[in-house]
C-alpha positions as CSV (number, residue, x, y, z in Angstrom):
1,X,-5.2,7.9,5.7
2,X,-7.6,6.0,3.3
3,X,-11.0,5.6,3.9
4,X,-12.0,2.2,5.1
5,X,-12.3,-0.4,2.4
6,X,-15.6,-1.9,2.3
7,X,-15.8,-6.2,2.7
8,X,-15.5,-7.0,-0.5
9,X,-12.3,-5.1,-0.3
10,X,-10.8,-5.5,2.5
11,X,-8.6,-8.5,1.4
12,X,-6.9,-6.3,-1.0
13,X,-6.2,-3.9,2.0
14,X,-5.6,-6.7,4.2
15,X,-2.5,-7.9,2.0
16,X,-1.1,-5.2,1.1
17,X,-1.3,-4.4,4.6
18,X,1.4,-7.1,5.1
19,X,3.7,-5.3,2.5
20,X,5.9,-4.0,5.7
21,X,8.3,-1.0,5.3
22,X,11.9,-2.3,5.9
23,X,13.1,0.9,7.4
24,X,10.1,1.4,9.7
25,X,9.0,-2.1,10.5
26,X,4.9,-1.3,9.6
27,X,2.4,-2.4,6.9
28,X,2.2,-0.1,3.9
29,X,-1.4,1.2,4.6
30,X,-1.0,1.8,8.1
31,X,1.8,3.9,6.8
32,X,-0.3,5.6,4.4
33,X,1.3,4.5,1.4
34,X,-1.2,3.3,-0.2
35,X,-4.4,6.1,-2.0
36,X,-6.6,3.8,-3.9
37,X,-6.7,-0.2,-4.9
38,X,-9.1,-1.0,-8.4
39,X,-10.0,-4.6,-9.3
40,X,-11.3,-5.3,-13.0
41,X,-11.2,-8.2,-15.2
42,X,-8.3,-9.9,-12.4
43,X,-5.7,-6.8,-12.5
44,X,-6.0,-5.2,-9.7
45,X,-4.3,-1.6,-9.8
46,X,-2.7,0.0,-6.8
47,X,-2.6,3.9,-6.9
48,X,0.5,4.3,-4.3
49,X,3.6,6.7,-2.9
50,X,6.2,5.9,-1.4
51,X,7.9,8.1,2.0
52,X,10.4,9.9,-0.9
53,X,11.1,9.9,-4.3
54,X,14.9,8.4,-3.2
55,X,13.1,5.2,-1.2
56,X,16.0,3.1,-1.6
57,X,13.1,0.4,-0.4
58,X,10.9,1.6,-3.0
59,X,11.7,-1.4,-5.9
60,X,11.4,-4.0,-2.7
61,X,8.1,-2.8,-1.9
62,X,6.8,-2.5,-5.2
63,X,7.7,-6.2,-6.0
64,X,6.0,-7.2,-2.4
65,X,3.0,-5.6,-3.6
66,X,3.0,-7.2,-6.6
67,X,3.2,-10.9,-4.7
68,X,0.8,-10.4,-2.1
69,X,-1.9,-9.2,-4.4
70,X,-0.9,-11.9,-6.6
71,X,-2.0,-14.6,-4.1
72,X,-5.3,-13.3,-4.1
73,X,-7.2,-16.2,-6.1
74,X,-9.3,-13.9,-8.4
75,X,-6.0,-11.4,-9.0
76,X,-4.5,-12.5,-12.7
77,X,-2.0,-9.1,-12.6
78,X,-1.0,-6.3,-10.7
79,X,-0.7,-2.5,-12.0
80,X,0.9,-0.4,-9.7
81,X,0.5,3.6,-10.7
82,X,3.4,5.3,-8.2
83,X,2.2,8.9,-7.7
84,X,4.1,12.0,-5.7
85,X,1.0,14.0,-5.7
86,X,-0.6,14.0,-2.9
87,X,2.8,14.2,-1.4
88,X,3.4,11.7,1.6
89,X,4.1,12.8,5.4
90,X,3.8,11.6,8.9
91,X,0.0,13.1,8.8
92,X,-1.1,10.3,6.1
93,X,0.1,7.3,9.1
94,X,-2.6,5.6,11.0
95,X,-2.9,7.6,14.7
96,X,-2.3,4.7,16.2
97,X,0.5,4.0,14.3
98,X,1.7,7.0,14.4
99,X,2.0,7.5,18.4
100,X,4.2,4.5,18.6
101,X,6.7,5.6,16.2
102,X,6.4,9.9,17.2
């Protein structure tokens, strides 16, 4: 799980929060998915995985991320950099998250 943005970024967080997982029906970062999020000169760049390099949800979320963060008023773009490494499992969910869907 990421560390806990500070205020000035939780709003990133917040929305990409609201990015939900089709197949599991929860928020992107509860689930983990999401390692790092970067604002400079209005891109904001999103270091992300996804639950498996087959995700047939994978192009759905990417675009999601890409509109959420794009109603952020000081957001111009949106970089996403989709990594494999570290590799994502069931350990990355929020705990609390995690017991309602184990």
């Amino acid at each position: 799980m990421p560390p806990k943005p500070d205020k000035k970024m939780a709003a990133y967080w917040d929305a990409l929060n609201n990015v939900i997982d089709p197949e599991l029906g929860v928020g992107i970062v509860d689930l983990g998915l999401i390692y790092g999020v970067a604002i400079q000169h209005g891109i904001a760049t999103v270091r992300m995985t996804l639950t498996s390099m087959g995700c047939p949800a994978g192009p759905e979320i990417m675009r999601r991320v890409e509109t959420e963060l794009s109603m952020l008023p000081d957001v111009r773009d949106v970089k996403i950099d989709l990594v494999w490494e570290p590799v994502w499992g069931p350990d990355k969910i929020n705990p609390d998250i995690r017991d309602l869907l184990m």
